[in-house]
C-alpha positions as CSV (number, residue, x, y, z in Angstrom):
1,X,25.9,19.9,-10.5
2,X,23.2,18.0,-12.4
3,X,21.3,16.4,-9.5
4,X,21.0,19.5,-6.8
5,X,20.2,22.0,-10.4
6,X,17.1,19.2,-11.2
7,X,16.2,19.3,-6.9
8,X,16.3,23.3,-7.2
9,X,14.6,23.2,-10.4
10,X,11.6,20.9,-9.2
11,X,11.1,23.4,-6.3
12,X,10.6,26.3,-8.5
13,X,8.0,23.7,-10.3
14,X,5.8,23.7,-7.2
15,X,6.1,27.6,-6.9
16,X,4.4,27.2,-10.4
17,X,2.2,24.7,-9.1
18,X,0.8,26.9,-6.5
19,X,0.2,29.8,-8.7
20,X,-1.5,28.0,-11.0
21,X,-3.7,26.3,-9.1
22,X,-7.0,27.7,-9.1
23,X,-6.6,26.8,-13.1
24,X,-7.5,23.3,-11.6
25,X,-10.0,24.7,-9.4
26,X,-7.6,25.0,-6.1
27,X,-7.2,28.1,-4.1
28,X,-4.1,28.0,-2.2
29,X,-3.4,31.4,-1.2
30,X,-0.5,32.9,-0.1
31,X,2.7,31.2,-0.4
32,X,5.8,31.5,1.1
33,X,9.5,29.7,-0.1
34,X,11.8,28.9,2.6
35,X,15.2,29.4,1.2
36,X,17.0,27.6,3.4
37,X,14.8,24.4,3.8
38,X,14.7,24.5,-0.3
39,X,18.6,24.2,-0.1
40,X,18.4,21.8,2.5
41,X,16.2,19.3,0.7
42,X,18.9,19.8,-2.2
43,X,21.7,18.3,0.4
44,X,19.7,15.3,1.8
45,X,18.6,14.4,-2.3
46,X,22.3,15.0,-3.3
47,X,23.3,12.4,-0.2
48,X,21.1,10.4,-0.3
49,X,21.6,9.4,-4.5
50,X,25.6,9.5,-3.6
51,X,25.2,6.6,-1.0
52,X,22.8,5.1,-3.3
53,X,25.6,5.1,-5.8
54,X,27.9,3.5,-2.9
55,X,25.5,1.0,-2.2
56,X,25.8,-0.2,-5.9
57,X,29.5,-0.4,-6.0
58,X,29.6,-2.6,-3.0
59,X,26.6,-4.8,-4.3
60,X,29.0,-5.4,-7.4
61,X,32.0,-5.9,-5.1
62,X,34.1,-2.8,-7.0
63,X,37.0,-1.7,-4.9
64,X,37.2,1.5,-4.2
65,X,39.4,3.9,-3.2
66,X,40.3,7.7,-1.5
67,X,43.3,9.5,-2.3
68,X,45.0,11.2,-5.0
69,X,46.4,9.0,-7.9
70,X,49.0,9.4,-10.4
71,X,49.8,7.3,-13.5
72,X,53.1,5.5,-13.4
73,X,53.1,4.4,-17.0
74,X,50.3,2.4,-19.4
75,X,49.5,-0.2,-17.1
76,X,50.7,1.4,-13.7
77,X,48.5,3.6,-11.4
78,X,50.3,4.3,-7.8
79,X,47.8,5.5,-4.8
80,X,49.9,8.8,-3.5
81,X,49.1,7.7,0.0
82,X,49.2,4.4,0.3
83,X,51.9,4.1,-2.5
84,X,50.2,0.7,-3.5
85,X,50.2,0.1,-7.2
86,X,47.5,-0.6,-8.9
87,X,48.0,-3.1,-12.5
88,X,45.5,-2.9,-15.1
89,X,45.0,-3.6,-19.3
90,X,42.9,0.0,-19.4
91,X,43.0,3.5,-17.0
92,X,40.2,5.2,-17.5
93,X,40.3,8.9,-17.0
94,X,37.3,10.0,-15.1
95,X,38.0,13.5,-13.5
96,X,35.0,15.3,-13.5
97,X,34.7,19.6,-14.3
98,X,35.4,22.3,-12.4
99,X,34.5,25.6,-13.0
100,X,36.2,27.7,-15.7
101,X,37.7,30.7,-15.4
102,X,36.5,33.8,-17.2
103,X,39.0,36.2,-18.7
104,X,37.1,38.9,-17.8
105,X,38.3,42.4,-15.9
106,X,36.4,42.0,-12.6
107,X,35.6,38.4,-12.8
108,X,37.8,37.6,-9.3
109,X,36.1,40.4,-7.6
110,X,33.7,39.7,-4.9
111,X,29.8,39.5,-5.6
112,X,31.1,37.0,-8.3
113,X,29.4,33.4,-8.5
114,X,30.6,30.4,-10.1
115,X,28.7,27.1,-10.6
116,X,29.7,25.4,-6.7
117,X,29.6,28.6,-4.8
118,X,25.9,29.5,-6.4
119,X,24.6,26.0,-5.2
120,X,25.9,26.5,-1.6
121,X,24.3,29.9,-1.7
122,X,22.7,30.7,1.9
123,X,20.5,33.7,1.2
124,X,18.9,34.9,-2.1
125,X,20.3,37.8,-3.9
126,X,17.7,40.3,-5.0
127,X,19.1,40.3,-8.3
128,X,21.4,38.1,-10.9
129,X,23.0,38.1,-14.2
130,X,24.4,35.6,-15.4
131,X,27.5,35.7,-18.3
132,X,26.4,32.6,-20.0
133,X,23.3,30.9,-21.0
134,X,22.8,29.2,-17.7
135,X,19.4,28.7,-18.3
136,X,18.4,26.0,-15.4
137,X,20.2,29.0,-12.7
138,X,17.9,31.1,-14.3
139,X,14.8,29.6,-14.0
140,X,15.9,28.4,-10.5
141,X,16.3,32.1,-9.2
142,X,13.5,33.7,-11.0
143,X,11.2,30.8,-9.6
144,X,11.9,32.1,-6.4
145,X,11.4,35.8,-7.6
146,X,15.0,36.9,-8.3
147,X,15.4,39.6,-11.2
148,X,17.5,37.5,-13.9
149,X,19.6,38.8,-16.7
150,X,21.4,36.6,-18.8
151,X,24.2,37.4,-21.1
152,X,25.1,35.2,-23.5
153,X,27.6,35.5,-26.3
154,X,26.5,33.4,-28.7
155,X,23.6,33.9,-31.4
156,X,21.3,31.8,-29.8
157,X,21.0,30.0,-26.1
158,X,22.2,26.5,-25.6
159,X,24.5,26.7,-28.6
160,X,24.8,23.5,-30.6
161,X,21.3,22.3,-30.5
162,X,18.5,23.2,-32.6
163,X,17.9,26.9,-33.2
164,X,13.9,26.9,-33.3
165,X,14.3,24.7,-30.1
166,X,16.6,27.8,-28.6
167,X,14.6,30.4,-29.7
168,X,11.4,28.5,-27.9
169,X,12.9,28.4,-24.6
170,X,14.5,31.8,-24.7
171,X,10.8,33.0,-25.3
172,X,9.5,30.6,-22.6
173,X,12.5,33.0,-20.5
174,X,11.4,36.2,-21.6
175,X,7.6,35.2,-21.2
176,X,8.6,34.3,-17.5
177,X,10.4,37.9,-16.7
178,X,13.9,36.9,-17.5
179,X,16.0,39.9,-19.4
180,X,17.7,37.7,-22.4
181,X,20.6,39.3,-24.6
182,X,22.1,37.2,-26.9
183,X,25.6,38.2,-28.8
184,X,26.5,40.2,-25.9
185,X,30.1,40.3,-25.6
186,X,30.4,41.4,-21.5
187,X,33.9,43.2,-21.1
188,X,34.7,43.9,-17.4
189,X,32.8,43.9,-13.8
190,X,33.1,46.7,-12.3
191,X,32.4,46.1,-8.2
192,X,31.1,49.5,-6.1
193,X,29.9,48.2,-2.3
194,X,27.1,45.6,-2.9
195,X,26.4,46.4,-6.6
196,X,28.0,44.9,-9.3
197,X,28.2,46.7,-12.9
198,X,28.5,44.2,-15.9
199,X,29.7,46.1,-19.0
200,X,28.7,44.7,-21.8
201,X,28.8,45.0,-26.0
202,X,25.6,44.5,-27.8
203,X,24.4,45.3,-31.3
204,X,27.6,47.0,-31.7
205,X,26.5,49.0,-28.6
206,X,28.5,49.4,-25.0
207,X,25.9,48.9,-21.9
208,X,25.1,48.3,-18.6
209,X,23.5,45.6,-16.3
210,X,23.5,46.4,-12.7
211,X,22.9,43.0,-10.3
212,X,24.0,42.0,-6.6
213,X,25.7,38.8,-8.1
C-alpha cells in the first residue's frame, strides 16, 4: 500500500500545483483530473519498482521462490508444491498485512471500502468517510474533490506520535475541507440503495455521517 498511496498522493500535489500557480506568476486555467489515467500511472509505478525489486534479487543471485510454504520444524521449511525442503540456521517470518476486520454492524455491507479495494477503485465516489485516521486516503480523495469525513476514535490523529504534530496536520485537514471528528466511537452502517449511514458517538452524543463509501 505504501508506494501506489505516495503515486496517488503526488497526483493530488500537482492538482495543488496548478491551483496555485499564478502565486508563481503562472496562469494555467482550467484543469481537468483523469481518474482513470491517475490510477493507471499508480499500476505502471507500482510495476515497475516490483521488477526493480526483482532485478536486485537476481543481481545478488537470491533464490526465489512461488508457492505457499509451511514450517516443518526450526530448521525445516517444505514448498507445498514442489514438496522440496528447504534447510536453514534462521526462518524469517515475512508475511506482509492484510486488511483488518472491523467489528462493526454493517461493516460487510456493500458501499464498504477497505485498504486494497479503495486502491483498485475505477470511478470516484462523490463522497467518503473514512472509520480511522486514514489521513493519506483523505488527502488523496479530497485532492481530487471528494467530500471527506474522517472518524477516528482516538484523541488525536496518527495516535502514538507527537500530539502538537497531530493536531498540526488535522488543521492542515480541516483548513483543506476535510470534516475531522476525533473520539468518535462509530457503532453500525446502516446501507439504504447508494447511501451509506455511519452512526456514530461523539462528545457523549449519537450522530450521523451520510457518504456513498
Amino acid at each position: 500500500g505504501c508506494i501506489p498511496t505516495k503515486s496517488l498522493l503526488q497526483s493530488g500535489k500537482v492538482i495543488q500545483t496548478i491551483k496555485e500557480s499564478e502565486t508563481f506568476g503562472i496562469k494555467c486555467g482550467e484543469y481537468k483530473a483523469d481518474f482513470s489515467a491517475i490510477m493507471a500511472r499508480k499500476n505502471r509505478v507500482v510495476s515497475q519498482l516490483c521488477s526493480g525489486v526483482q532485478r536486485l534479487l537476481a543481481a545478488k543471485k537470491i533464490k526465489v521462490i512461488k508457492g505457499t510454504a509451511s514450517i516443518l520444524d526450526s530448521r525445516t521449511v517444505q514448498i507445498e508444491q514442489s514438496k522440496e525442503k528447504i534447510i536453514s540456521d534462521t526462518i524469517i517470518i515475512a508475511s506482509g498485512s492484510s486488511p483488518a476486520k472491523l467489528n462493526i454492524e454493517g461493516a460487510g455491507g456493500p458501499g464498504v471500502m477497505n485498504s486494497d479495494t479503495f486502491l483498485e477503485m475505477k470511478t470516484l465516489p462523490q463522497s467518503v468517510a473514512i472509520v480511522g485516521g486514514g489521513c493519506e486516503f483523505a488527502q488523496i480523495l479530497n485532492n481530487l474533490g471528494v467530500q471527506v469525513t474522517i472518524l477516528e476514535m482516538e484523541e488525536n490523529l496518527i495516535p502514538g506520535t507527537d500530539k502538537e504534530i497531530a493536531r498540526a496536520l488535522q488543521k492542515s485537514l480541516v483548513n483543506d475541507g476535510i470534516k475531522v471528528f476525533t473520539k468518535a466511537g462509530v457503532k453500525k452502517i446502516e446501507h439504504r440503495k447508494n447511501k451509506n449511514t455511519i452512526v456514530f458517538e461523539h462528545q457523549k452524543k449519537s450522530q450521523k455521517c451520510e457518504a456513498a463509501k
